[in-house]
C-alpha atoms as one frame of an Amber mdcrd trajectory, in Angstrom:
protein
  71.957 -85.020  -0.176  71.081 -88.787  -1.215  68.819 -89.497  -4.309  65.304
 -91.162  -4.054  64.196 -94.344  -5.212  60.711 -94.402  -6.785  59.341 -97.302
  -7.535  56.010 -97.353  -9.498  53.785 -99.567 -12.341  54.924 -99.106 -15.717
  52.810 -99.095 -18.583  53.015-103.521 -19.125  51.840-103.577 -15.862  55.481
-104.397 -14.422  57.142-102.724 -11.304  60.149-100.568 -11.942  62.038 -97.746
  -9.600  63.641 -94.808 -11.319  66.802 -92.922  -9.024  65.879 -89.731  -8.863
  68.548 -86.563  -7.734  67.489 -84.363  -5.294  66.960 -82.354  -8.432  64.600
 -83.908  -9.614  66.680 -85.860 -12.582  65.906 -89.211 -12.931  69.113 -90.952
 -13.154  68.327 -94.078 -13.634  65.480 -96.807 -14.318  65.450-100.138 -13.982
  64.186-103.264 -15.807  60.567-104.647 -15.153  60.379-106.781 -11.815  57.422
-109.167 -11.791  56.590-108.214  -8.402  56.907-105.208  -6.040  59.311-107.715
  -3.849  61.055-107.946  -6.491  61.702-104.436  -7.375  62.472-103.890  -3.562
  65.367-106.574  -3.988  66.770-104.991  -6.836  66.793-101.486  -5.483  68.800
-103.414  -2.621  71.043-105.201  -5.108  71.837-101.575  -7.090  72.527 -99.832
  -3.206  75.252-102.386  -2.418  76.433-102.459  -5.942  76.533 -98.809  -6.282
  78.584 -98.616  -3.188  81.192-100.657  -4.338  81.024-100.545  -7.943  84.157
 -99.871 -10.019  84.164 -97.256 -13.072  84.701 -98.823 -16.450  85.316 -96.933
 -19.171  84.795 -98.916 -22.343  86.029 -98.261 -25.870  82.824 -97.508 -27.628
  78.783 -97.834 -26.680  77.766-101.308 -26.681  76.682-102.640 -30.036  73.776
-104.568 -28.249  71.342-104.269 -25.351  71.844-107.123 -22.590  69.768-109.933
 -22.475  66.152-109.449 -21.346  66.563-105.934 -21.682  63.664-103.456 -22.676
  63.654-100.382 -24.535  62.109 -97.122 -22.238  59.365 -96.496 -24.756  57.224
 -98.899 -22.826  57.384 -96.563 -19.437  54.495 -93.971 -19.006  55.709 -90.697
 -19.466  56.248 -89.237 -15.544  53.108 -87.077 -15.653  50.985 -90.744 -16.022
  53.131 -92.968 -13.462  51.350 -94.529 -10.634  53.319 -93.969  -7.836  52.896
 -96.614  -4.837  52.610 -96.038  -0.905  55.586 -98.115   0.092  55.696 -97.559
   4.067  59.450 -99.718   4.913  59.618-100.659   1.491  58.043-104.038   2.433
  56.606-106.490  -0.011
């Protein structure tokens, strides 16, 4: 069974999408998009990349976060997330 894409308001008042198993895990969340078109692109981008993405195993963690990355303190815990009625995913 195939994982969901949610893609909500964080706390700055930026869009994000989380994966979430069918589980209910969140597996991954994304960086703030300044726009829910935005978000919808990158949720395209990580579907195609995801597809044909390689593993990489590296050595040791990264000693820094990339560029323009965010910690996740500045996401609302789940329970506060404003999820938004995306019908087609359309801008």
């Amino acid at each position: 069974m195939a994982g969901t894409f949610e893609l909500f308001i964080d706390a700055e008042a930026s869009f994000r999408f989380q994966l979430t198993a069918p589980d209910g895990t969140v597996m991954a969340v994304s960086r703030p998009f300044p726009s829910k078109a935005a978000a919808v692109e990158g949720i395209a981008a990580v579907r195609e990349y995801a597809g044909m993405g390689h593993v990489k195993e590296l050595p040791a963690a990264p000693a820094e976060r990339p560029f323009g990355a965010r910690s996740h303190t500045a996401v609302r815990p789940l329970s506060r997330r404003m999820p938004l009625q995306c019908q087609g995913m359309a801008g």
